[in-house]
Every structure is written in C-alpha cells, then in structure tokens.
C-alpha distance (Angstrom), angle and dihedral (degrees) to the residues before:
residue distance angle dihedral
X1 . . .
X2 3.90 . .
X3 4.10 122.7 .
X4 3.68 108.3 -115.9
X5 3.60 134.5 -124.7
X6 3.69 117.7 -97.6
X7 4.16 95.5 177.7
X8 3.64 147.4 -16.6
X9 3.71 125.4 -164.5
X10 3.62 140.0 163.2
X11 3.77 120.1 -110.5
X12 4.26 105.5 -116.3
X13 3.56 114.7 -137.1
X14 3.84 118.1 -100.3
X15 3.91 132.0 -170.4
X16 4.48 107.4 -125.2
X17 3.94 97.9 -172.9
X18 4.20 95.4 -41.3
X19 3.27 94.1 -29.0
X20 3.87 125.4 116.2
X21 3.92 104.5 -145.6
X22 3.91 130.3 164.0
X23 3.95 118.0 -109.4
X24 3.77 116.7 -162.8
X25 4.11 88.9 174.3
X26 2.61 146.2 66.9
X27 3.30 104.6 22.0
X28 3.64 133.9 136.2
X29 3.81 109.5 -61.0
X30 3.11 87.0 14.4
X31 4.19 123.1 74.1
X32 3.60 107.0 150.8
X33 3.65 144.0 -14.5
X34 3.51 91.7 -141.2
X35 3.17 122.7 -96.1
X36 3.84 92.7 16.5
X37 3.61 109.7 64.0
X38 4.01 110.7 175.6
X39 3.88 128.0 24.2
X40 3.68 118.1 -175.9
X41 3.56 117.5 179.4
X42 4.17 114.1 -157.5
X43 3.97 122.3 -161.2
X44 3.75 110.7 174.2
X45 3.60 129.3 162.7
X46 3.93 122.8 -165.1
X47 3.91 142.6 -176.6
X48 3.76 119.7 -122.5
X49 4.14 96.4 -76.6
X50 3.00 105.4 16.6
X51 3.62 111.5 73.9
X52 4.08 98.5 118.9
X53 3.78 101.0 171.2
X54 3.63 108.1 143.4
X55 3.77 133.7 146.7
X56 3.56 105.4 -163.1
X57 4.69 119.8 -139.6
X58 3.61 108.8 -54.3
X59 3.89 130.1 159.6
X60 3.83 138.6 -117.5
X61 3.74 130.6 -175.2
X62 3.96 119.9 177.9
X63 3.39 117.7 20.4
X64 4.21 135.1 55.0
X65 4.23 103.6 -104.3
X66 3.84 100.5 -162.3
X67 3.75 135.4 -179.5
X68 3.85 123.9 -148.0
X69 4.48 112.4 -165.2
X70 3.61 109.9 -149.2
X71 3.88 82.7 171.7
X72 3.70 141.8 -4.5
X73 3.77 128.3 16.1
X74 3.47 141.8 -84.5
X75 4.27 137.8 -168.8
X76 3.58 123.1 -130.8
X77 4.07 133.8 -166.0
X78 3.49 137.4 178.5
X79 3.50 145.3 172.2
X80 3.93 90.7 -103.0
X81 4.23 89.0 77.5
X82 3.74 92.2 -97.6
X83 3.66 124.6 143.6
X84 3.67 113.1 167.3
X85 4.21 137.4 147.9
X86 3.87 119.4 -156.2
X87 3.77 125.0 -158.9
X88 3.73 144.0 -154.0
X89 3.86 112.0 -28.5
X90 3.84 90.4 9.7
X91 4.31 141.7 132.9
X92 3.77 142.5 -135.5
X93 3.47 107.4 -173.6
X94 4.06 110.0 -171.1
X95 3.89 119.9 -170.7
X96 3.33 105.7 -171.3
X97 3.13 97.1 -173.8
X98 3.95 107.4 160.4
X99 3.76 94.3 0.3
X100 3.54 143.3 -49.0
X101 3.85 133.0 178.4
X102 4.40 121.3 -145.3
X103 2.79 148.0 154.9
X104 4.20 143.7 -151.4
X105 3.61 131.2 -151.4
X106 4.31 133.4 152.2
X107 3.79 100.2 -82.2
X108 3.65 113.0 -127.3
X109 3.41 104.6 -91.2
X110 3.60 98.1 53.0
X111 4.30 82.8 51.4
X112 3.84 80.6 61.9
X113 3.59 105.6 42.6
X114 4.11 105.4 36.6
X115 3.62 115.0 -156.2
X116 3.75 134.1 120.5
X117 3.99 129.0 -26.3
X118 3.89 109.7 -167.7
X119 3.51 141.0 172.0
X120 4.00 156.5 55.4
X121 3.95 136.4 -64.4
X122 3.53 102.1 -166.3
X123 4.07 122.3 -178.8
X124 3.66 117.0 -128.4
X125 4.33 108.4 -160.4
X126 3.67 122.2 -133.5
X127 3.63 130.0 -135.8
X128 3.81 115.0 -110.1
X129 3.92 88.4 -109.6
X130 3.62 90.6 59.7
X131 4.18 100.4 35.0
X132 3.78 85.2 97.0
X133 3.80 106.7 46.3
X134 3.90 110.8 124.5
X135 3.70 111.3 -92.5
X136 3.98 133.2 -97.9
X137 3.80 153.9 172.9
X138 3.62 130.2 -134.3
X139 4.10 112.0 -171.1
X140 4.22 97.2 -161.7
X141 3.79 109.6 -159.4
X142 3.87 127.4 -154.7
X143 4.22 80.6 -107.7
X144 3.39 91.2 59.8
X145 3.62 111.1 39.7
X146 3.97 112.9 84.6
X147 3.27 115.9 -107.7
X148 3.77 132.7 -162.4
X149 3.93 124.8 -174.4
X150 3.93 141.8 179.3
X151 3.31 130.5 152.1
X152 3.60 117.3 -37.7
X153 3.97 88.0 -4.5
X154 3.74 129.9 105.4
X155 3.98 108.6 173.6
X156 3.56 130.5 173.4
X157 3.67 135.0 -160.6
X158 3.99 115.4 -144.8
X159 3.93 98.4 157.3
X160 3.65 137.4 -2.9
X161 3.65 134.6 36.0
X162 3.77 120.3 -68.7
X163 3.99 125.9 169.2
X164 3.64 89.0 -9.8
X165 4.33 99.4 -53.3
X166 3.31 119.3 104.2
X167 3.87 122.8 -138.1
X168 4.00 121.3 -96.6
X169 3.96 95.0 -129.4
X170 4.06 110.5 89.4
X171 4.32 102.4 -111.6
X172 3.70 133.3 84.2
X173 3.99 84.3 -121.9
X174 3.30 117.0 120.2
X175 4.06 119.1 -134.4
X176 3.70 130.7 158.3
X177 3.70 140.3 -176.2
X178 4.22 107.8 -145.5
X179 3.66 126.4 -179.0
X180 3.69 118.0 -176.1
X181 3.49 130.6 -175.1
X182 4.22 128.4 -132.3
X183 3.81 104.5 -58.5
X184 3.83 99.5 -9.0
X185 4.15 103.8 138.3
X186 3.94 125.0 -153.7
X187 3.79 129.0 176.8
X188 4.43 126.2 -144.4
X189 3.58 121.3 -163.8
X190 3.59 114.1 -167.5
X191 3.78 141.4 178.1
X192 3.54 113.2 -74.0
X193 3.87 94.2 -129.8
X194 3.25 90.2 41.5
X195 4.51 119.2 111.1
X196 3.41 107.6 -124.3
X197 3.77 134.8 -173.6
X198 3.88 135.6 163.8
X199 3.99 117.4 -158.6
X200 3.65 117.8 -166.1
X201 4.13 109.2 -145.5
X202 4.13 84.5 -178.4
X203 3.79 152.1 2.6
X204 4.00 126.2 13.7
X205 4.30 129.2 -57.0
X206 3.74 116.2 -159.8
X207 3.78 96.3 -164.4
X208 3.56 137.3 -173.1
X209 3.89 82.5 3.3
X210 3.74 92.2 -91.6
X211 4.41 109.2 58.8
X212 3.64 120.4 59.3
X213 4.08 116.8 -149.1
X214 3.42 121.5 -169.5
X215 3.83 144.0 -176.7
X216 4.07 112.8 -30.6
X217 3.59 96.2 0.7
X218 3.96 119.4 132.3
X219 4.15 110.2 -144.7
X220 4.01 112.9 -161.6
X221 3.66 116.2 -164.7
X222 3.57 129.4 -149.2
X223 4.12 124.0 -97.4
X224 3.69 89.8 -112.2
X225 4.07 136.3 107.7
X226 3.79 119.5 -94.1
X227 3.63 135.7 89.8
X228 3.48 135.7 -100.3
X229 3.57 135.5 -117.8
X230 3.66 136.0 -155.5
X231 3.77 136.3 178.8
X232 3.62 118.8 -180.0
X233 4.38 114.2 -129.0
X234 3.65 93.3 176.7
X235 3.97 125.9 20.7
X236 4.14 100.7 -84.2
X237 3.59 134.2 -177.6
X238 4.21 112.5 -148.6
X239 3.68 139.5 -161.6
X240 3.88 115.7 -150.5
X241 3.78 120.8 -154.7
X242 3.98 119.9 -175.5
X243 3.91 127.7 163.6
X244 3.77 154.5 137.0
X245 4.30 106.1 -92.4
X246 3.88 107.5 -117.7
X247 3.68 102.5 -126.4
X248 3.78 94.4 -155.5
X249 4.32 124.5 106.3
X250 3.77 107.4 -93.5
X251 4.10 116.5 -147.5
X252 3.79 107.7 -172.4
X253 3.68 123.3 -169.2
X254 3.70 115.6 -179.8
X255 4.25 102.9 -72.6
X256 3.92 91.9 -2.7
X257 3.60 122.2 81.1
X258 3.88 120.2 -171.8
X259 3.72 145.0 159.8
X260 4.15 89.4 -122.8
X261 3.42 147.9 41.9
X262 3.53 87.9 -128.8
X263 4.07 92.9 51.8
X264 3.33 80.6 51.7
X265 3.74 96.2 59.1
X266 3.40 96.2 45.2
X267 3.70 100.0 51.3
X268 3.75 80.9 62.6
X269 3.19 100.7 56.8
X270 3.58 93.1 46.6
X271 3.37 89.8 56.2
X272 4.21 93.1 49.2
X273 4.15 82.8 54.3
X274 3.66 98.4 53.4
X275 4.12 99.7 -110.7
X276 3.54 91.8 134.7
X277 3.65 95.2 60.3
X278 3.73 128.2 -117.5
X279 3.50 137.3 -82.2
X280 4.23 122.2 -179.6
C-alpha cells in the first residue's frame, strides 16, 4: 500500500531584502503544513567579493526558525552569545522559544572565495505550552548529524526517529536532508497521523511510480498509512518534513508567531523593552 498524494505545487519566486528566493509556503491556499509553517529555499551563486548576503538582527518568539546547508556556508549571531558558521550538509536549529534576536550574513571566507550558497530555513511551530520556554541554539555539524548511505543514497537524520536512530537536533520533528543519485530508489514509511511533505531543491522524483516531481516543487501527502516510494530520474537533493499537526490557533506577526492577538502584542513589546536580548 503506498500513501497518496494530496498536492504538488511549485514554490513562486519571492524577493527577502534583494534577494530572489523560492517560497513553497505560505502561499495562498496554502498557510501551513502543520507544524511547519514557512519553507524558503535560497540558491545563490557569487564571485570572489561579492557575495553580499546579509540579513541584518531581527527577532522571533514562538516557533523553531531553522536552516538546513545543502552547500556553502553561512554565520549566525544572536543575542544568546553565539557566534557560529555551518558548512556544506550542515544545521542551525533556533528555538526561539521566548525570544531571541540574530542575525545571518556570508561569513568571511565565503566573501573571499565566491561560489554557491544553497539551501532552506524552514520554521518549525511550537505548541502554546512550549511558546515560552527560554531560548537556545543548536550548531549541528556534518559529525553529528546521522547519516545513512547505500548506493546512490546519502541521507541524513536532523530530527526524529528513523530506522531506530534518533536525530541530533532537540524535537520529536522529523527533518532530513536526502541526496540521491540518477535512478537510485529509497522507500519512507511514516506515521499515519503524521503531516508529511517532500520538497525537491533539485533534479527529478518519480514517486509512488505514477507522479513525477521536479525541481522546486513541494509534494504533500495524505494522513493515511502506506509507504512511500522514490526513484531518482535526474541526480536530486531532498528535504523531508514529518510531524504531528498542532491543533492550536496560530496568530503570526512578521518574526513572532502566537496563538493570540494579545500574545502577539506582547511579544512586541517585549521586544521594544529589550527582553529578548540585544544584538548590534
């Protein structure tokens, strides 16, 4: 029995400062896959000097924004003391939790040296129980995430539980970063109440041996039993997103995201009187 296919759509270009990314949500029709409830996907590709990529301090309350490099590097900050860059095939995994201010910009060595920065920052909600937990950040190196490989497969665990390993990063979510190469196959079985949503960031997915998905499109399953198949047309690179829906209201404003209006209110006023920290 395979899980069927409830959607596939291609992520629409957006503008993030003036930067063209990909956004596969939200989008209209489309608010949330809950519990994931924003996936941008970033492919930039500089000369030596003139990578400018920088997104200067901003807040978040509420919700776990996380970054996933397929290649490159990129330097975080925040207002916890951290200072960290992660390379190819690596993970920043914020909770913000409470509040916590960063910021991201091309470290210096990737300045120097051009070349390519690609991946995804994907936000993870939080139930209401856990909106207010104090902050942290968890740098996840290519040594630490698990890794599985066959043939044509590279797969690695971030979160979750998969073949009996649980993933590095600290939630029950389950993400992973898969790169297959031309005609390699690999099968997922998930838990039927479980969201889950493949996005393609390049190459070609026959899956299910019947729907084709190809580069920059998002494919939702259905909540029902059955596994998942995949067999790789072109060489493709993958990020896996599985998880229990939060059946809570959601009340996002810009970096904060909330259950209320008045949550919403007060996480900017926190913000306005400095109890997220500070960042320069």
């Amino acid at each position: 029995m395979l899980r069927p296919i409830k959607s596939i759509h291609t992520a629409p270009e957006t503008l993030l400062g003036s930067f063209k990314i990909r956004q596969a949500f939200p989008i209209r029709d489309l608010e949330q896959i809950s519990p994931f409830i924003l996936l941008h996907h970033f492919d930039f590709t500089f000369k030596p000097g003139e990578n400018s990529f920088h997104v200067p301090p901003h807040p978040h309350r509420g919700f776990c924004p996380i970054t996933f490099m397929f290649e490159g590097s990129i330097e975080h900050e925040d207002s916890l003391g951290n200072k960290k860059v992660i390379y190819d095939n690596e993970v920043q995994w914020i909770n913000a939790g409470s509040g916590i201010i960063h910021s991201e910009k091309a470290d210096k060595e990737a300045v120097e040296k051009g070349g390519r920065t690609h991946g995804i920052q994907l936000w993870i909600n939080l139930p209401k129980a856990q909106k207010m937990n104090p902050p942290s950040y968890q740098p996840i190196t290519k040594d630490e995430i698990i890794l599985f490989e066959k043939e044509g497969i590279e797969f690695r665990l971030v979160s979750g539980a998969h073949q009996n390993k649980k993933g590095p990063a600290n939630s029950d979510t389950y993400t992973a970063m898969l790169k297959m190469k031309t005609a390699s196959e690999e099968e997922f079985d998930f838990l039927a109440t479980h969201q889950v949503a493949f996005y393609v960031l390049e190459g070609e997915i026959f899956i299910n041996h019947q729907q084709i998905a190809q580069q920059h499109q998002l494919v939702i399953f259905e909540n029902n039993e059955g596994k998942i198949t995949l067999h790789a047309k072109k060489d493709s690179k993958l990020l896996l997103m599985a998880g229990s829906p939060i059946h809570e209201p959601m009340v996002s404003y810009g970096p904060f995201v909330m259950t209320s209006e008045t949550e919403i209110t007060e996480a900017i006023n926190d913000y306005r009187k400095g109890k997220m920290g500070f960042l320069n």
